[in-house]
C-alpha positions, 0 to 999 in steps of 0.5 A: 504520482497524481493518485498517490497525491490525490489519495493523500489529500483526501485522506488528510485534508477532507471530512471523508478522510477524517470519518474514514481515520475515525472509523479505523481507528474506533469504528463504535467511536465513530459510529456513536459521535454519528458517523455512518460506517457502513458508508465509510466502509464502503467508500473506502472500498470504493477508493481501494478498487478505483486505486487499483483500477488505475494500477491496473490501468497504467500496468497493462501495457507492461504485462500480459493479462491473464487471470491470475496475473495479480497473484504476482503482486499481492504478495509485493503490494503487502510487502510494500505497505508493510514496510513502508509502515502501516497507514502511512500513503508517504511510506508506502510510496517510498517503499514501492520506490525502494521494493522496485528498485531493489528488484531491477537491481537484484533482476540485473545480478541474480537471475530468476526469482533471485530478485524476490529472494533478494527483496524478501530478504532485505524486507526480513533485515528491515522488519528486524531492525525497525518492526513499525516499517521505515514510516510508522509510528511506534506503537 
């Protein structure tokens, strides 16, 4: 939760995470009121691997670590990011919340994969309903 904050307050409150909204949003934009984006690029990169450093970090102890132990969740990281809505940290929160309760839940009534059948389904449902995600902007 502390790095979810943290990654929040950094993307809305600081001059980092304004240049690095400009440069999503319009990257000639930003690169001609004088923003350097191939610094933002690569401190976004940089923010991305240190979040995924602590994810890893704080998953070890409940996983075995094999090499294509993040296959696994990839698929569920876009799943979460989608659903809680594109470019919003609080609705890809929440979503991760939603997504992982509704898997140990599902894991409790249907055994195997039928966990990930039942999240993928209820991703499908909500994508219908609301294409934006549950916390993106109408476009």
């Amino acid at each position: 939760m502390a790095v979810a904050v943290a990654l929040s307050v950094i993307l809305k409150k600081s001059s980092l995470g304004l240049a690095i909204r400009a440069v999503a949003s319009n990257d000639t934009g930003a690169a001609l009121v004088g923003v350097n984006v191939r610094r933002i690029y690569a401190m976004t990169f940089g923010l991305g691997a240190a979040s995924v450093a602590v994810a890893g970090g704080l998953m070890t102890p409940f996983t075995s670590l094999v090499p294509s132990s993040g296959e696994q969740f990839t698929t569920l990281a876009f799943v979460i990011v989608v659903l809680g809505g594109l470019g919003s940290i609080p609705g890809a929160l929440i979503g991760g919340l939603f997504i992982g309760m509704l898997q140990t839940v599902g894991s409790l009534y249907l055994p195997g994969s039928g966990s990930l059948l039942l999240v993928f389904g209820m991703f499908v449902l909500i994508l219908f309903l609301r294409p934006q995600g549950l916390f993106g902007a109408k476009q």
